[in-house]
TORLO-671717 format. One record per atom (N, C-alpha, C): residue in three letters; x, y, z. Coordinates in steps of 0.05 Angstrom, whole numbers, plus 32768, in hexadecimal, padded with zeros to 4 digits. Atoms other than C-alpha are relative to their C-alpha. Layout:
ALAXYZ ...
This chain:
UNK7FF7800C8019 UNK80957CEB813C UNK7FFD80157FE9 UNK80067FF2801E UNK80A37D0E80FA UNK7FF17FFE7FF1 UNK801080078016 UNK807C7D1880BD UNK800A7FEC7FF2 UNK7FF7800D8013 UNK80917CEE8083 UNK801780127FF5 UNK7FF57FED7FFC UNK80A87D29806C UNK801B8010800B UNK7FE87FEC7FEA UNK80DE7D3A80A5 UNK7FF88019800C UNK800D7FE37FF7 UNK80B77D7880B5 UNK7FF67FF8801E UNK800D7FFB7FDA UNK80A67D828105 UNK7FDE800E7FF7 UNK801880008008 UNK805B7D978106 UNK800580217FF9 UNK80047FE58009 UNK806F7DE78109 UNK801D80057FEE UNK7FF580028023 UNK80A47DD880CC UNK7FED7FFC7FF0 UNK800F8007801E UNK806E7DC280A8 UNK7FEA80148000 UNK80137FF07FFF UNK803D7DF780C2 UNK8014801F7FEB UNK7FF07FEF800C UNK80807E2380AA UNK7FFB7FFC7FE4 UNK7FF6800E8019 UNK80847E06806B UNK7FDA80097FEF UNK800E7FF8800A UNK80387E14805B UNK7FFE801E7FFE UNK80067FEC8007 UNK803D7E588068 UNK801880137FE3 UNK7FF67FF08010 UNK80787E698042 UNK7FF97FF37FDA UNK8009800F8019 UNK80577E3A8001 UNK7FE680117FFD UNK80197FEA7FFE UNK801D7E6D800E UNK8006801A7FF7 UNK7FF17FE08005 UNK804E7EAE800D UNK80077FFC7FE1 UNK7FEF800E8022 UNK806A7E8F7FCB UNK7FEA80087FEF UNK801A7FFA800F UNK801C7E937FAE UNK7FF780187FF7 UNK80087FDB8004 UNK800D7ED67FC6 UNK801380127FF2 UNK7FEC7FE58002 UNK80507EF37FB8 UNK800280037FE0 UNK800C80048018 UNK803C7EDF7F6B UNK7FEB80067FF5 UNK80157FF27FF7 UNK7FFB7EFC7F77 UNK7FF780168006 UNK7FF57FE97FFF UNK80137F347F8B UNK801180147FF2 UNK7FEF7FF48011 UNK80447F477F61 UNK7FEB80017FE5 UNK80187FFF8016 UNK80127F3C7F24 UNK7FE88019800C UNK80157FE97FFF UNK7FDD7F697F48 UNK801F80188001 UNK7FE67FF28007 UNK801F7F997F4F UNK7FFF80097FE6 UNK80037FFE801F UNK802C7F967F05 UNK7FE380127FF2 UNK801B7FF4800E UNK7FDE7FAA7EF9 UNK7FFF801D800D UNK80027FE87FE5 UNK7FE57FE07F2F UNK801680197FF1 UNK7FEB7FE88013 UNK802380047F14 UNK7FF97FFB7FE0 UNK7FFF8000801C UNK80137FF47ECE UNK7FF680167FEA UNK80127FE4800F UNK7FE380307EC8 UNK801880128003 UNK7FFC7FEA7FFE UNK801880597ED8 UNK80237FF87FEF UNK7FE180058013 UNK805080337EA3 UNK80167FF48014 UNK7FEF800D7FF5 UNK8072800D7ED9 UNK7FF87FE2800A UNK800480178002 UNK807B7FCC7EF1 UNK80097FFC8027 UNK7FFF80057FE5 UNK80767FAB7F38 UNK801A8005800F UNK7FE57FF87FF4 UNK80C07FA87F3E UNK800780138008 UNK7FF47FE27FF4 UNK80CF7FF47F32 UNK7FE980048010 UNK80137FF97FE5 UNK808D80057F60 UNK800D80028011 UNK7FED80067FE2 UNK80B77FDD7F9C UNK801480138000 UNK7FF57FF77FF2 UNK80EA80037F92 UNK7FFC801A8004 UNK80027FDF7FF8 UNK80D5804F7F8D UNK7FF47FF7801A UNK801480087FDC UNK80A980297FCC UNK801680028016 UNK7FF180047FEB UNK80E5801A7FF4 UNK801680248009 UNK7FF97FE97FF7 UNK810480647FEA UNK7FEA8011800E UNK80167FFB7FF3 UNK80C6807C7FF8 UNK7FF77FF9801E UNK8002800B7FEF UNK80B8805A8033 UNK801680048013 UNK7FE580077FF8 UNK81088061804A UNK7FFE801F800E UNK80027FE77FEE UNK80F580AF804F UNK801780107FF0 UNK7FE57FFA8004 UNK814180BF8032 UNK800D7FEE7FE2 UNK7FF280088019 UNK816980AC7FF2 UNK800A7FE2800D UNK7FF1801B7FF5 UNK818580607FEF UNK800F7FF67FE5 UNK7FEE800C8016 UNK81B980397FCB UNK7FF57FE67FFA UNK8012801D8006 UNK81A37FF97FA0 UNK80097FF18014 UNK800280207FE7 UNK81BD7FCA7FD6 UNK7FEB8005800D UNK800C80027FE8 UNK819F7FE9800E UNK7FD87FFE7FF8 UNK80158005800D UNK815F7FE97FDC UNK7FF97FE68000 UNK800880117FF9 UNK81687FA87FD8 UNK7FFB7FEA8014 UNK8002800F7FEE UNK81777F938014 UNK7FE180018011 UNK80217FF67FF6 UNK812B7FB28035 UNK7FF27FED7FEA UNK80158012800E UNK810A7F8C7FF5 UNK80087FDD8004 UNK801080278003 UNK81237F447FFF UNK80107FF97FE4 UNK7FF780018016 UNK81467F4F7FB8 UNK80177FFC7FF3 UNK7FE28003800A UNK81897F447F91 UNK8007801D8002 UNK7FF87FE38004 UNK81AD7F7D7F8B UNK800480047FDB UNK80077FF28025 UNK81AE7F777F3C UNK7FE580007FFD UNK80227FF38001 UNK815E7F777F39 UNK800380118009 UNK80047FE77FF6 UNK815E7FB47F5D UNK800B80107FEB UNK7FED7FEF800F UNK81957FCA7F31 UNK7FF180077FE5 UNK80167FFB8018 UNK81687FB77EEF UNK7FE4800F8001 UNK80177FF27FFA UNK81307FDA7F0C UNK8004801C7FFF UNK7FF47FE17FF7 UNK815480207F28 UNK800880097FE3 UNK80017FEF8020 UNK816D80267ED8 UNK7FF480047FF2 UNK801C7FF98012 UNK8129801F7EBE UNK7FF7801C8006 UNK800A7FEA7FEA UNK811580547EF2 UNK801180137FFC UNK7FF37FF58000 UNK814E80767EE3 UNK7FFF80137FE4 UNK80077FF0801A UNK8149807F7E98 UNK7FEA80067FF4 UNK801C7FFA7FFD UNK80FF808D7EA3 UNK7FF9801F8011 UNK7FFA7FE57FED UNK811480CA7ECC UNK7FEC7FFD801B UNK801380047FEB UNK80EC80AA7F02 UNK801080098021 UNK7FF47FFC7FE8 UNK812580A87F36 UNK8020800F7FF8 UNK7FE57FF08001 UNK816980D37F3C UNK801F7FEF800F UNK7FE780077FEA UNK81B180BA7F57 UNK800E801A8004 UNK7FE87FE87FF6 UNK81D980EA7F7F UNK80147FEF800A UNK7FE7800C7FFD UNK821D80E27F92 UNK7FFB7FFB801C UNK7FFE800F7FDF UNK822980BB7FD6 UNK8015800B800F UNK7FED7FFA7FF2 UNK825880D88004 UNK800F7FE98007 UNK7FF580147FF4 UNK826480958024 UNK80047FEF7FEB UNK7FF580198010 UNK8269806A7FED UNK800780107FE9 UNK80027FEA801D UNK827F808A7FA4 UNK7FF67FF07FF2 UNK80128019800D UNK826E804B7F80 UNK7FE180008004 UNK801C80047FFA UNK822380437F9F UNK7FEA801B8005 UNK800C7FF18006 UNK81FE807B7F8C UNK7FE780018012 UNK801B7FF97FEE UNK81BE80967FBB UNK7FF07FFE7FE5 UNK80137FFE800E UNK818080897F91 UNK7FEC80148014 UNK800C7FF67FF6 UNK814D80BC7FA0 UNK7FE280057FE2 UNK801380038010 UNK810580C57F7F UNK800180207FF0 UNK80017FE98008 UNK80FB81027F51 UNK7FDF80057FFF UNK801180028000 UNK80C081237F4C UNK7FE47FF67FF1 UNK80178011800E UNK809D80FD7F13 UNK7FFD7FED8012 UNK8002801A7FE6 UNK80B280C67F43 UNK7FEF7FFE800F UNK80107FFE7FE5 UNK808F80DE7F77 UNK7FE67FF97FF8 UNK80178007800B UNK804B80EC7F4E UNK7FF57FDE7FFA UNK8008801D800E UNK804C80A07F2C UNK7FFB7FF18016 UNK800380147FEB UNK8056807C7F72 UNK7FE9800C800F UNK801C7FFD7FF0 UNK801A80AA7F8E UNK7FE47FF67FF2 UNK8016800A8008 UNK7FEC809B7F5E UNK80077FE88001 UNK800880227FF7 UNK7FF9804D7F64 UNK7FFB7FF98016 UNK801280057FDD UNK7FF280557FB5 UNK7FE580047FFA UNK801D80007FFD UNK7FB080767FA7 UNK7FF57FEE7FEE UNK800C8015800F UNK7F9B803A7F77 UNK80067FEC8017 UNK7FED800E7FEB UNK7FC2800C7FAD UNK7FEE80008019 UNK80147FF77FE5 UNK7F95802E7FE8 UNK7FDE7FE87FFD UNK800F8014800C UNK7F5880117FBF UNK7FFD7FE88007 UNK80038021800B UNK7F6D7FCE7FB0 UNK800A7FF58019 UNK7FFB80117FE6 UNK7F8C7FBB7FF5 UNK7FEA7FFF8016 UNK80167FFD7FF6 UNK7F4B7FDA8011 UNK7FEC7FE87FFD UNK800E801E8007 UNK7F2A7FA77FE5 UNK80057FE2800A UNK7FF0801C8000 UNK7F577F727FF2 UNK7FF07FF5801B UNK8005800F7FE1 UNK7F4D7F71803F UNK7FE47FFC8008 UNK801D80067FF3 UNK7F047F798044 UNK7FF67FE48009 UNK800A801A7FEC UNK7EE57F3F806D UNK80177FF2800E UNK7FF1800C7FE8 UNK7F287F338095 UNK8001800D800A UNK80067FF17FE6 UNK7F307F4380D5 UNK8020800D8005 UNK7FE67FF47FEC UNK7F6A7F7380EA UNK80147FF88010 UNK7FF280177FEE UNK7F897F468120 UNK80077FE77FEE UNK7FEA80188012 UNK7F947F1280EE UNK800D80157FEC UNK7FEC7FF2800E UNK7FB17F4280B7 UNK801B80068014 UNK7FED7FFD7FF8 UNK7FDD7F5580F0 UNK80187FF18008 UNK7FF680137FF4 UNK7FEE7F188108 UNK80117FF17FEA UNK7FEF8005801B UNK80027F0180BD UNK801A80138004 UNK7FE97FE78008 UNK80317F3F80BA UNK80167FF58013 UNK7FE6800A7FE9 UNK80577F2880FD UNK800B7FEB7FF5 UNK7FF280177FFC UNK80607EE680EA UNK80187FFF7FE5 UNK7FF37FFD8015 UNK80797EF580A8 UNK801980088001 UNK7FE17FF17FF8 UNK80AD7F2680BF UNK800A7FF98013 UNK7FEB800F7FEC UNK80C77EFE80FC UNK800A7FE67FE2 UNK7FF8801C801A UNK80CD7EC180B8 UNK8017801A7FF5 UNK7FF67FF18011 UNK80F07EFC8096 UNK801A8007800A UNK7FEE7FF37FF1 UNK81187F1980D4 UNK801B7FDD8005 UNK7FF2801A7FF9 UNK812D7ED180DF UNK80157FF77FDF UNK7FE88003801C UNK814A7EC28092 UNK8016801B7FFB UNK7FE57FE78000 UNK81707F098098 UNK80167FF48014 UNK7FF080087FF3 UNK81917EF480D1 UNK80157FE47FF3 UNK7FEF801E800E UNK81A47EAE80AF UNK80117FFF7FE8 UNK7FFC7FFC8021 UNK81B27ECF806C UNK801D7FF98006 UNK7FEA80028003 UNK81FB7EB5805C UNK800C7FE5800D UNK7FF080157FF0 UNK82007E7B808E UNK7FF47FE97FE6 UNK8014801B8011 UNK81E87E318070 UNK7FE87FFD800C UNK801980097FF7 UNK81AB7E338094 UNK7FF080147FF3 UNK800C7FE7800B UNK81907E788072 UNK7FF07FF67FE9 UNK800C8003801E UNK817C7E5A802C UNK80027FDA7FFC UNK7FFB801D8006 UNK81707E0E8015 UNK80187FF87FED 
């Protein structure tokens, strides 16, 4: 039998975790904000010098925002902050002419190291007294929830 609800028991076990992700991800973004703030930025631009960073290689705002989860105009309002902050550079794209490669310059580089090494700290802090196997086990379940709404993105089942 159903809940009241309509929820099956692991819809509704669904349903608490992603009303949980919702908490942290507000939680997070605010420690974010305090994190880059010493260094005049804001959680948004962080993610994204994070996601070039992390990518290894220059990226265009979609594919920026497609790795964060994001619109492609947030990314866009972010990359021009970053941009007229001389934080990050566009070069021309071979493949696309329109969608410019964002790449970090080297203030860029400096600002996103010193917020990892503040970042190193505070995630250090964060995790103390959990156990490893559950941090990991969070991380899976999150990104199979994640891998599963990419896949859906566009049909009617993807978004409420």
């Amino acid at each position: 039998m159903l809940p009241k609800e309509g929820w099956t028991p692991r819809g509704k076990a669904a349903t608490d975790v992603v009303l949980g992700t919702f908490r942290a991800n507000g939680l997070f973004l605010a420690a974010g904000d305090v994190l880059a703030g010493e260094e005049g930025l804001t959680a948004a631009r962080w993610q994204v010098l994070g996601a070039v960073e992390v990518a290894g290689r220059p990226l265009t705002v979609p594919q920026i925002a497609r790795r964060m989860g994001l619109t492609r105009q947030a990314v866009q309002a972010s990359v021009n902050r970053l941009l007229s902050d001389g934080l990050v550079e566009a070069a021309e794209n071979p493949e696309h002419r329109r969608s410019p490669l964002i790449r970090m310059t080297e203030p860029g580089s400096r600002k996103y190291a010193a917020i990892q090494k503040r970042q190193a700290a505070w995630v250090n802090e964060l995790a103390a007294g959990l156990k490893r196997s559950e941090l990991a086990t969070a991380a899976r379940v999150l990104q199979a929830l994640s891998n599963r709404l990419d896949e859906r993105r566009g049909d009617d089942h993807g978004t409420p």
